[in-house]
C-alpha positions as CSV (number, residue, x, y, z in Angstrom):
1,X,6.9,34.8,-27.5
2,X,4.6,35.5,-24.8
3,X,3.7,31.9,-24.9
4,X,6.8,30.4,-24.2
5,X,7.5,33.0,-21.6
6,X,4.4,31.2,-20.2
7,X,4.9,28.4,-20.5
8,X,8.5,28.3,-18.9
9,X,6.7,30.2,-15.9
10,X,4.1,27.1,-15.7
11,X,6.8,24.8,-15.2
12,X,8.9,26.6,-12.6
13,X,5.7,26.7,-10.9
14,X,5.1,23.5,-10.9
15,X,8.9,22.6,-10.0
16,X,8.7,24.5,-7.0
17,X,5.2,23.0,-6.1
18,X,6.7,19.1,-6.2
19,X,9.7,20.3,-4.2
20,X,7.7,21.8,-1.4
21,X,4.9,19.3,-1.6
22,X,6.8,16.0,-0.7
23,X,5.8,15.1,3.3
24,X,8.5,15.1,5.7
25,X,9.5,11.2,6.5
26,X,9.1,11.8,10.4
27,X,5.9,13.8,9.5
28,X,4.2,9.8,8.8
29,X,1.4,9.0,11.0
30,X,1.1,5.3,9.5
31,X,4.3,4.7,11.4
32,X,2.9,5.2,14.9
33,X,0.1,2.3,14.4
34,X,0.7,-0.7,16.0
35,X,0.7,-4.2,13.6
36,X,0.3,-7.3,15.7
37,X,-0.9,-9.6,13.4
38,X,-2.8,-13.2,14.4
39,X,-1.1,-16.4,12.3
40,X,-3.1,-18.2,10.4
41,X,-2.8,-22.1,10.7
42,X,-4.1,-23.8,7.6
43,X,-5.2,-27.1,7.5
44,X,-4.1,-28.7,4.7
45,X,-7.0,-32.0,3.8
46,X,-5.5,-35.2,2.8
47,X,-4.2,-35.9,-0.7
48,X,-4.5,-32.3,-1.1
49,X,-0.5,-30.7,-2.1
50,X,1.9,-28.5,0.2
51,X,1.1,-25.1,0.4
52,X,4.1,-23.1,0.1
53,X,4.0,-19.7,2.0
54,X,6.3,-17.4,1.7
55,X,8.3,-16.7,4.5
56,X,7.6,-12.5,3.8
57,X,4.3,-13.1,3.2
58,X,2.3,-15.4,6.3
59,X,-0.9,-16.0,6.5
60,X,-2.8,-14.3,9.1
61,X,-6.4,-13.6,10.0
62,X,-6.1,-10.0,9.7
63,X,-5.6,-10.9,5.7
64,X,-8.2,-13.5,5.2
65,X,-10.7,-11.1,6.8
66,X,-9.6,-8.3,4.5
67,X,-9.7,-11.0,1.3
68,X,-13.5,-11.8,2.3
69,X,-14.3,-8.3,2.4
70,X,-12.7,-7.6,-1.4
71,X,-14.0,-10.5,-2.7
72,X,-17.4,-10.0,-1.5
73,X,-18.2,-6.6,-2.6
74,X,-21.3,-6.4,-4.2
75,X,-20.6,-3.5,-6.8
C-alpha cells in the first residue's frame, strides 16, 4: 500500500513540475535576434539540370557556411 501511496505522490509531483516548468512565450530571447540573411546565387554549369529551390527554403550564405562547418568536423 505504501507503494502506491508513493507512487501516486511521484506523479503529482511530476505533474505539477511540467505545468510550472513550461517558459512563458514572451519570456523567448531567440525572438529578439535579428535574421537578415545573404542570398545565395548558384551558378548552374552547362548541361548540368535545374536546381529546384524551394521557395521556403533559399539558399543563402549564412547556410552554406554552417553546411561546411557540419560537414567538416573532424570527430
Amino acid at each position: 500500500m505504501k507503494t502506491i501511496g508513493r507512487t501516486i505522490y511521484l506523479g503529482l509531483i511530476i505533474i505539477i513540475a511540467f505545468a510550472y516548468c513550461k517558459p512563458k512565450e514572451d519570456d523567448d530571447p531567440l525572438l529578439d535576434i535579428p535574421y537578415n540573411p545573404t542570398s545565395y546565387q548558384i551558378i548552374v554549369p552547362p548541361r548540368f539540370p535545374i536546381l529546384e529551390i524551394p521557395a521556403d527554403n533559399p539558399t543563402t550564405v549564412e547556410g552554406i557556411n554552417l553546411g561546411d562547418y557540419f560537414f567538416m568536423i573532424q570527430y
